[in-house]
Short mmCIF file of the C-alpha atoms (twelve columns), coordinates in Angstrom:
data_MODEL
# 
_entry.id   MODEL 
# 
loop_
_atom_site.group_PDB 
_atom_site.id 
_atom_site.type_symbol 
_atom_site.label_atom_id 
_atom_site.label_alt_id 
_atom_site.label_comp_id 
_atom_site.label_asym_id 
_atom_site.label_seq_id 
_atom_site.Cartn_x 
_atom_site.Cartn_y 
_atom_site.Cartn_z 
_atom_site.pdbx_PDB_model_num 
ATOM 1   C CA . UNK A 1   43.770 232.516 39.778 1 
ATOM 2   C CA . UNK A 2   43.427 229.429 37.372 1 
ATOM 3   C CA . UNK A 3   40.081 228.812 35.708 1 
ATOM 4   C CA . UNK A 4   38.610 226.200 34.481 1 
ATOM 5   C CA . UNK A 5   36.524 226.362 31.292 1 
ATOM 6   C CA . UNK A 6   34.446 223.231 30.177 1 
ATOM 7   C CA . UNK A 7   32.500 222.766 26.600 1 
ATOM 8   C CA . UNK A 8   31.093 220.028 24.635 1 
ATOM 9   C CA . UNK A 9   27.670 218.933 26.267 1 
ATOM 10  C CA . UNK A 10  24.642 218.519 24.735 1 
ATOM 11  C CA . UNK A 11  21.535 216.012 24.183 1 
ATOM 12  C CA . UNK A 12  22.918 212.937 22.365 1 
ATOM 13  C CA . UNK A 13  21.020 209.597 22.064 1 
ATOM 14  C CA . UNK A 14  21.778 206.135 23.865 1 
ATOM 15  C CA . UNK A 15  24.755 204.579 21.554 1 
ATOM 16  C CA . UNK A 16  26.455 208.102 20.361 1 
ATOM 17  C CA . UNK A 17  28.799 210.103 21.406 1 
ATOM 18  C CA . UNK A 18  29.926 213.510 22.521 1 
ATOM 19  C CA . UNK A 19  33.431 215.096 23.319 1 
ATOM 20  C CA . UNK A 20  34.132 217.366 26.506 1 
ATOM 21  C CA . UNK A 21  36.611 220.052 26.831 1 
ATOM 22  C CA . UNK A 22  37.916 221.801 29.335 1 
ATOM 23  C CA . UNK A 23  40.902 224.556 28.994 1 
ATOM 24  C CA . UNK A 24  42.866 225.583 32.444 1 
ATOM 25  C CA . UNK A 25  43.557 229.408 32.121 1 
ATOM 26  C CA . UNK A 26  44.991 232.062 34.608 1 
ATOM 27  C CA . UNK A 27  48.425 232.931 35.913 1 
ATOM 28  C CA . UNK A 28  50.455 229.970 36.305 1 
ATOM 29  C CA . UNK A 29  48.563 226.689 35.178 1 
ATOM 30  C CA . UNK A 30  50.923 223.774 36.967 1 
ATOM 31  C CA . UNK A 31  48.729 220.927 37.344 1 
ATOM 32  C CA . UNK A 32  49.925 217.303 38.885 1 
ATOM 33  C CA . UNK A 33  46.373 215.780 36.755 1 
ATOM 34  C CA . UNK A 34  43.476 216.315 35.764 1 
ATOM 35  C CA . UNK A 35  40.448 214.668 35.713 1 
ATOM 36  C CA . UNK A 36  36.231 214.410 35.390 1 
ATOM 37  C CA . UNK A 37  33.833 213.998 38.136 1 
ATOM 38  C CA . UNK A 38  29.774 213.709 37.214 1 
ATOM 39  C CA . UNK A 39  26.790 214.703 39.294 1 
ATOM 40  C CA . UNK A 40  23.239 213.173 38.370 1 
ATOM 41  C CA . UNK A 41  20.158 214.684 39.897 1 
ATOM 42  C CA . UNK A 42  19.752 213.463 43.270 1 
ATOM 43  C CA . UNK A 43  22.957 211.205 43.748 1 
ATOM 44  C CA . UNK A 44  26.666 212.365 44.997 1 
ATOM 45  C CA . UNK A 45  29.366 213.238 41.871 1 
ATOM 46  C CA . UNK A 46  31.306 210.614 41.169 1 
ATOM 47  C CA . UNK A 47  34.658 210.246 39.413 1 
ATOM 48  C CA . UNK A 48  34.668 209.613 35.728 1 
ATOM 49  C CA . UNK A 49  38.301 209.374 34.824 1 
ATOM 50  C CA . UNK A 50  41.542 211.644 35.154 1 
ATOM 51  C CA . UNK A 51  45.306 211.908 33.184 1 
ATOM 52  C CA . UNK A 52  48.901 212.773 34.945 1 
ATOM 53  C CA . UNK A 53  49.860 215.808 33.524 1 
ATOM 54  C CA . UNK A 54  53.665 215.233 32.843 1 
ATOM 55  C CA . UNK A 55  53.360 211.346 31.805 1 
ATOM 56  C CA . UNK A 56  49.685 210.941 30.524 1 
ATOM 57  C CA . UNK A 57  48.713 208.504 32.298 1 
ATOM 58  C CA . UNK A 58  45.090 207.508 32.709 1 
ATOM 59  C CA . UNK A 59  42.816 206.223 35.177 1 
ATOM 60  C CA . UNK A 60  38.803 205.354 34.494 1 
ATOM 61  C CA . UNK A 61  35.747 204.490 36.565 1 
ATOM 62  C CA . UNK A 62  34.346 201.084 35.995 1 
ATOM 63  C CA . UNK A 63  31.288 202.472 34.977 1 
ATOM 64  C CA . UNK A 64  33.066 204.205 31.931 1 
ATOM 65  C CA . UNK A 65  35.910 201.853 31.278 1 
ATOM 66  C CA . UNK A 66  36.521 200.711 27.724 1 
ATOM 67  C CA . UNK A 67  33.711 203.845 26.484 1 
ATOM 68  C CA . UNK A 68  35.119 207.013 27.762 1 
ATOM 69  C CA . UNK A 69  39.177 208.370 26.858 1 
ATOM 70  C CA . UNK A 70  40.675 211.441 28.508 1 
ATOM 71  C CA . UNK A 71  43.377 212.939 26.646 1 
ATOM 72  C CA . UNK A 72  45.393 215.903 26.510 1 
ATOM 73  C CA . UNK A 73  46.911 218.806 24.906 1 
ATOM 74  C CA . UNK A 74  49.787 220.352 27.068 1 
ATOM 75  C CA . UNK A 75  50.556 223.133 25.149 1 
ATOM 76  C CA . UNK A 76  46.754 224.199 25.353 1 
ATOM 77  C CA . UNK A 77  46.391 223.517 29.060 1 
ATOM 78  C CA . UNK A 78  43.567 221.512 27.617 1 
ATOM 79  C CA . UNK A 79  41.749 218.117 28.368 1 
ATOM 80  C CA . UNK A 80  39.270 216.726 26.718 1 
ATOM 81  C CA . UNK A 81  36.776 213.810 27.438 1 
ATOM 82  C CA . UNK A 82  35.790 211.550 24.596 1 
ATOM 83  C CA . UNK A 83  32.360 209.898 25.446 1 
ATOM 84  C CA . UNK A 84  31.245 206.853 23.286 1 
ATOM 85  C CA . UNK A 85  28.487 204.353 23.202 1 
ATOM 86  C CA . UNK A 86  26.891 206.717 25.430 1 
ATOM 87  C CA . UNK A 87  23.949 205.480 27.948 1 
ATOM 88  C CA . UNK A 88  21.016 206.962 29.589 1 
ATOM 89  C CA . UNK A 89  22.963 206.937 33.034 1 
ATOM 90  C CA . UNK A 90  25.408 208.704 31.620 1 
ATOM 91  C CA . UNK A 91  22.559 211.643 32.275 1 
ATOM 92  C CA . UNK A 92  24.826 214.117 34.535 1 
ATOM 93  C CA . UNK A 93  26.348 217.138 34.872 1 
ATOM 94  C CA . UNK A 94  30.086 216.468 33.802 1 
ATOM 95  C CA . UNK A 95  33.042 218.716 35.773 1 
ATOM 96  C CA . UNK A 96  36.095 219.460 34.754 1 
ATOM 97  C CA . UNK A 97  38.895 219.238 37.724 1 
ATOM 98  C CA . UNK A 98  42.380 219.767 38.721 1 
ATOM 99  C CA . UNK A 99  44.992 219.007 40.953 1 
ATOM 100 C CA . UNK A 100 47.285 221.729 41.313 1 
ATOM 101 C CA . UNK A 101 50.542 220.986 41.989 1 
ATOM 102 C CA . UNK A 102 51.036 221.024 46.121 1 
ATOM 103 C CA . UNK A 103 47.937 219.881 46.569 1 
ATOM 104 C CA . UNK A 104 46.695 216.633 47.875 1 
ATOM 105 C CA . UNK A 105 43.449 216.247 46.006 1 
ATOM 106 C CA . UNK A 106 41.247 217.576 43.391 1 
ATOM 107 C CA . UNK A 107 41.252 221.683 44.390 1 
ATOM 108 C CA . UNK A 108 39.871 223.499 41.425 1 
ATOM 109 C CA . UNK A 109 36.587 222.788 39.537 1 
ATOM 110 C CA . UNK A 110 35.026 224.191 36.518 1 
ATOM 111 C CA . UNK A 111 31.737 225.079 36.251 1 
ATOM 112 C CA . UNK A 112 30.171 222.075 34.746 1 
ATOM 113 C CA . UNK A 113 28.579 221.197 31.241 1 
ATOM 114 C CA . UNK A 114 24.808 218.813 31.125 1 
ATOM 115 C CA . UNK A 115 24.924 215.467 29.280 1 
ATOM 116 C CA . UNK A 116 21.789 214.219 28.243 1 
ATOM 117 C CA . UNK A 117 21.427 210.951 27.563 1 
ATOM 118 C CA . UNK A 118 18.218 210.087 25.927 1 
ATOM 119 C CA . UNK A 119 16.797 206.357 25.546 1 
# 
């Protein structure tokens, strides 16, 4: 069974920055992508940004565009999540997720790491 393993969170203040990891581990990592979703106390999780495993590419909310960059490090079944100019409404629970290969969506989710965005 494939786990996913995030890190990185923390209190930070508006304008700074923070970097998220997340490392896939288990029998047989094959991902198709993988990506971040965010939860904030009392609204739905949302989708933060993602990468295609085999060609990198990357995708980003509007909300994050042009602050947040998802990279990768294939070798370490790792992706990380690097968070800049960082604002209160940022404020959420960040999860790690991936599509494994087969399926049609987001299956597998890690347990989740609190960003604190303070004003």
């Amino acid at each position: 069974q494939v786990q996913l393993v995030e890190s990185g969170g923390g209190l930070v203040q508006a304008g700074g920055s923070l970097r998220l990891s997340c490392t896939a581990s288990g029998r047989t990592v094959s991902n198709v992508a993988m990506g971040w979703f965010r939860q904030a106390p009392g609204k739905e999780r949302e989708f933060v940004g993602s990468i295609r495993w085999s060609g990198g590419s990357t995708y980003y909310a509007v909300s994050v565009k042009g602050r947040f960059a998802i990279s990768r490090h294939k070798t370490q079944n790792t992706v990380y999540l690097q968070m800049n100019s960082l604002k209160p409404e940022d404020t959420a629970v960040y999860y790690c997720a991936a599509q494994s290969t087969g399926a049609s969506s987001y299956n597998l989710f890690g347990q989740g790491t609190q960003v604190t965005v303070s004003s």
